[in-house]
Rosetta silent file (secondary structure, phi, psi, omega in degrees, C-alpha in Angstrom):
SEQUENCE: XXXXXXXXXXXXXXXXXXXXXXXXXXXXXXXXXXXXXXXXXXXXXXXXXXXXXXXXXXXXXXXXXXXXXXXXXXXXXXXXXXXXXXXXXXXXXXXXXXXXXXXXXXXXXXXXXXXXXXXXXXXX
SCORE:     score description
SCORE:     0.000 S_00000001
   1 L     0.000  125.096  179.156    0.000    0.000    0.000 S_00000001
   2 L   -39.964  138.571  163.612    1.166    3.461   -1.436 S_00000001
   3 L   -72.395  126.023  169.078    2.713    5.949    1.405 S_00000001
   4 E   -70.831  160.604  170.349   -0.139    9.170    1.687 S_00000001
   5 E  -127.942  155.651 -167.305    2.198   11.902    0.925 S_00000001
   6 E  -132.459 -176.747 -161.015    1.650   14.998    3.002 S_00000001
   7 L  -122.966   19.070 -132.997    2.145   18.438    3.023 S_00000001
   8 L   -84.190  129.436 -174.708    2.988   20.135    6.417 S_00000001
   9 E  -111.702  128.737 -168.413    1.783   23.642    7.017 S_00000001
  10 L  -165.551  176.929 -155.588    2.945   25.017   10.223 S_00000001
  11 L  -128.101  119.636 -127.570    4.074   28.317   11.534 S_00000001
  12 L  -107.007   -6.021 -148.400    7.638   29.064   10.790 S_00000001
  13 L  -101.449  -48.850 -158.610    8.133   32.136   13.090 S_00000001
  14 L  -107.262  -24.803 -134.547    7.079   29.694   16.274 S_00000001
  15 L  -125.712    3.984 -137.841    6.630   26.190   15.440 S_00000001
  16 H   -93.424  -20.785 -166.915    9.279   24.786   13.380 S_00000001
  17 H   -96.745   23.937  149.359   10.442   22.132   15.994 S_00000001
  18 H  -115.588   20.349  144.818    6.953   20.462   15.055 S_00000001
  19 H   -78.629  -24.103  162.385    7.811   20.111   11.830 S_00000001
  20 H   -65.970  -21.247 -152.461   10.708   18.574   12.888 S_00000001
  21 H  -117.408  -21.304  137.942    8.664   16.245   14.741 S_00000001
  22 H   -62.637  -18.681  152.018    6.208   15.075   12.096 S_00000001
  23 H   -61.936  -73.141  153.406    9.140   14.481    9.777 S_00000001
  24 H    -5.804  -85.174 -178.990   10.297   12.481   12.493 S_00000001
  25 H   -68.984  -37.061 -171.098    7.396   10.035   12.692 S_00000001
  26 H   -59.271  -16.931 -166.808    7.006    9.672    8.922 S_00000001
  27 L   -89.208   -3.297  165.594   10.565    8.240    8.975 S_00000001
  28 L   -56.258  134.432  159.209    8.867    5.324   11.879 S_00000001
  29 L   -77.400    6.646 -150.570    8.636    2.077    9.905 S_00000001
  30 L  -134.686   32.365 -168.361    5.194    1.421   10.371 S_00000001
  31 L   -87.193   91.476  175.169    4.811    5.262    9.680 S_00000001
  32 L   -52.538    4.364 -178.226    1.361    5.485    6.601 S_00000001
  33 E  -156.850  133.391  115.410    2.801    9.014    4.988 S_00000001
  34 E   -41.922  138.548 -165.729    5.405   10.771    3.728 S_00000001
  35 E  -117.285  134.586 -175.290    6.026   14.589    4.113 S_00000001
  36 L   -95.326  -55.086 -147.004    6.247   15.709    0.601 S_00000001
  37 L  -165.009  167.926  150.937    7.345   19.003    1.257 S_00000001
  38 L   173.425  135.275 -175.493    6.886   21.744    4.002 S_00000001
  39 L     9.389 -172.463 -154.657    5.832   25.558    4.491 S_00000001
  40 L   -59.667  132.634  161.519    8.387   28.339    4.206 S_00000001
  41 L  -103.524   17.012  169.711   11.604   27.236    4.719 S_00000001
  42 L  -121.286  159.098  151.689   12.943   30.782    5.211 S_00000001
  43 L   -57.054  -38.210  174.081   12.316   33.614    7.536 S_00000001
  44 L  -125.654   96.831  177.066   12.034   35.503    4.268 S_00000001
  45 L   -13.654  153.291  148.423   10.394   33.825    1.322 S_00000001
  46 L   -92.660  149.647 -174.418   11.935   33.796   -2.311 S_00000001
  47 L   -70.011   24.707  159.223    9.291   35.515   -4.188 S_00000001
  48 L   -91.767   -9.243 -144.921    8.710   32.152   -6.346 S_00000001
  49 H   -69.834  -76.006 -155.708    7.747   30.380   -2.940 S_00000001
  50 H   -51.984  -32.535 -179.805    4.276   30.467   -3.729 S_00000001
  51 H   -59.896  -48.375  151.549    4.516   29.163   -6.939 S_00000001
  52 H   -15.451  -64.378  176.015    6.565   26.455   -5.006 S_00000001
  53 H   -72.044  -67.915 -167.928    4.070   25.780   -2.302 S_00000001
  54 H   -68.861   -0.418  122.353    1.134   25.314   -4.669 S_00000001
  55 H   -85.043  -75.325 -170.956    3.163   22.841   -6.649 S_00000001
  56 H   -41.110  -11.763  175.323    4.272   20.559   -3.908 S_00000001
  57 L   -87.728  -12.542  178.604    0.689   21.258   -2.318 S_00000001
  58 L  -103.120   -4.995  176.583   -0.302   19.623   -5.444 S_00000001
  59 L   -79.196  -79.745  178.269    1.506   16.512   -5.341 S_00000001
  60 L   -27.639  134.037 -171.121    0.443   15.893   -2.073 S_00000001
  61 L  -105.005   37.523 -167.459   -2.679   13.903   -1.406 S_00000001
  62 L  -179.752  149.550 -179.977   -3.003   16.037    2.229 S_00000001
  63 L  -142.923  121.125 -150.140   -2.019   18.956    3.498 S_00000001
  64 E  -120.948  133.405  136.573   -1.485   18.719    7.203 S_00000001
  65 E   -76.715  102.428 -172.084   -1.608   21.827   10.083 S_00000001
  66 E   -94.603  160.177 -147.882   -0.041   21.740   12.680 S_00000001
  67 E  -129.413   88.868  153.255   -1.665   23.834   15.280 S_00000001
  68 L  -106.876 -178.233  167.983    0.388   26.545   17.901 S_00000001
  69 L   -31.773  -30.975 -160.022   -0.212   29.276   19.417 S_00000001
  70 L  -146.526   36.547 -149.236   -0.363   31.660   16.494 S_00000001
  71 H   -77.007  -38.632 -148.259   -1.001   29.315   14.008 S_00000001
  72 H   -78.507   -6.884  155.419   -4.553   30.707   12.842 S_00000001
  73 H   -73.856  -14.648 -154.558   -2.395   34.196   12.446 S_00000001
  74 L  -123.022  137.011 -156.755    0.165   33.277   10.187 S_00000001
  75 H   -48.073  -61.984 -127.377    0.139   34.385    6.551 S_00000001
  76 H   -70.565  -84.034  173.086    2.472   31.732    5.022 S_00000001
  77 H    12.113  -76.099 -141.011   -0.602   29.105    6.808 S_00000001
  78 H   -83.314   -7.331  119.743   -3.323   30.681    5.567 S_00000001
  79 H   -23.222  -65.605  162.065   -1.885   30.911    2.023 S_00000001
  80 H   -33.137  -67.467  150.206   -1.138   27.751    2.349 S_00000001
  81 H   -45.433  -86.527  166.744   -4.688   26.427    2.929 S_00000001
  82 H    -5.565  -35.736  170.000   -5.835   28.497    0.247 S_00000001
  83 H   -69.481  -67.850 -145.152   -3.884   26.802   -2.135 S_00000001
  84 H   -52.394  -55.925 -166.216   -4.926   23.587   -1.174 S_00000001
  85 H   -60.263  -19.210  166.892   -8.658   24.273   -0.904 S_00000001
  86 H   -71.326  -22.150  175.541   -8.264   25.733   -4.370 S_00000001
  87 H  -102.893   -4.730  174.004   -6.476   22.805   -5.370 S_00000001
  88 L    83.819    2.430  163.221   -8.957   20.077   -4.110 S_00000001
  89 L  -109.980  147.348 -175.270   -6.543   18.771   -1.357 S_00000001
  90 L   -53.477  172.156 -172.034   -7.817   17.765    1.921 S_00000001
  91 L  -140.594  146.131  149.781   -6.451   19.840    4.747 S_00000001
  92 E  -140.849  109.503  158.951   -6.632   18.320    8.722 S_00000001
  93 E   -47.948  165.239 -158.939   -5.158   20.216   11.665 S_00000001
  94 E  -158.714   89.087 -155.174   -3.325   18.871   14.117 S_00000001
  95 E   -63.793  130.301  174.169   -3.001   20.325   17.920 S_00000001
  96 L   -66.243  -49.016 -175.376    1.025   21.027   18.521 S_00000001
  97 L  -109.054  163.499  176.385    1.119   20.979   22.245 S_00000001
  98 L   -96.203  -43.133 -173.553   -0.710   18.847   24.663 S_00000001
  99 L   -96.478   51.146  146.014   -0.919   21.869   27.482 S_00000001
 100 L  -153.257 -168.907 -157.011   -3.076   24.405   26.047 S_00000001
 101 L  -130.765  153.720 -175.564   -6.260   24.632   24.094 S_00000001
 102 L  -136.773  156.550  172.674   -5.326   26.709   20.338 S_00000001
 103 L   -65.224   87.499 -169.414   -7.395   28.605   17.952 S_00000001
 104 L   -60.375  151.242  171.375   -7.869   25.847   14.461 S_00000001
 105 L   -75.139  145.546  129.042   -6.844   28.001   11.456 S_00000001
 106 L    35.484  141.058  126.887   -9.498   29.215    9.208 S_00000001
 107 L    61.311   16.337 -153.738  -10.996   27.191    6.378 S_00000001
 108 L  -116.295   17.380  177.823   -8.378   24.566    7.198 S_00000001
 109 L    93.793 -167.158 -163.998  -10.679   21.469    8.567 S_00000001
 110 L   -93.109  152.957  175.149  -11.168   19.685   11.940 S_00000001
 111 E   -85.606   98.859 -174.409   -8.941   20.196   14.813 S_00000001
 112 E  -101.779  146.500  162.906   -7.356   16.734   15.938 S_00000001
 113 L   -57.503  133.922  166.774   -5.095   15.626   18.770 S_00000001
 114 L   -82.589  110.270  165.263   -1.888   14.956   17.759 S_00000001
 115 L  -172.052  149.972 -128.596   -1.000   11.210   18.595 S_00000001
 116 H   -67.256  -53.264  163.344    0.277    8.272   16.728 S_00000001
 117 H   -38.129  -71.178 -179.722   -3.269    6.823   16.663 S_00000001
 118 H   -41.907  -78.066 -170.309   -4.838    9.672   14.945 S_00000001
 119 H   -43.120  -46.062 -169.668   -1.709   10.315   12.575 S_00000001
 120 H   -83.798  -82.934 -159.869   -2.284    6.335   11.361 S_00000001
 121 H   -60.833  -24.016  172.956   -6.075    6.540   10.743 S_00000001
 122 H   -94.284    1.569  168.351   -6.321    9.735    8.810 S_00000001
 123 H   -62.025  -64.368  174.200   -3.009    8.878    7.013 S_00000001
 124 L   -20.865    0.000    0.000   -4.214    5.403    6.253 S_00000001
């Protein structure tokens, strides 16, 4: 069975060491997805980056949020959705932290706990 390939959208200002950390588990063997790609990998964009995100957002059969503090603020995100929903790929959120309750971004789908259970059934 085919690896989902994902997308991870996450907020680059705050959040980047849970992109590290979904990169992480896709590399578990018993891990259902692949990270295709993910959100700005600069503090300051090259001004192709969108075209950039909205191909690799297009590959991708997912586009995954991960969900901090400031997630539901931050442009590069909510661009980010935007593509996707424009493009026809699903989007699911993903809570970052365990101890606090966060704001889901916009337009971007249901808000899920992040844990290994979860990550296998909507990958699957």
């Amino acid at each position: 069975m085919r690896k989902k390939r994902v997308f991870v959208s996450f907020d680059f200002d705050h959040d980047r060491v849970l992109k590290d950390f979904i990169i992480g588990q896709a590399k578990l063997p018993d891990s259902p997805f692949d990270v295709v790609d993910h959100s700005l990998k600069e503090a300051a964009p090259e001004r192709d980056w969108p075209i950039k995100a909205r191909t690799a957002i297009k590959r991708s059969d997912l586009v995954l949020v991960v969900v901090g503090a400031y997630t539901h603020r931050a442009q590069g995100v909510l661009k980010e959705v935007a593509m996707a929903r424009d493009e026809g790929i699903p989007i699911v959120q993903m809570i970052g932290y365990r101890d606090r309750s966060y704001t889901p971004v916009p337009n971007a789908g249901r808000l899920y706990a992040w844990n290994w259970d979860n990550l296998k059934q909507l990958f699957s």
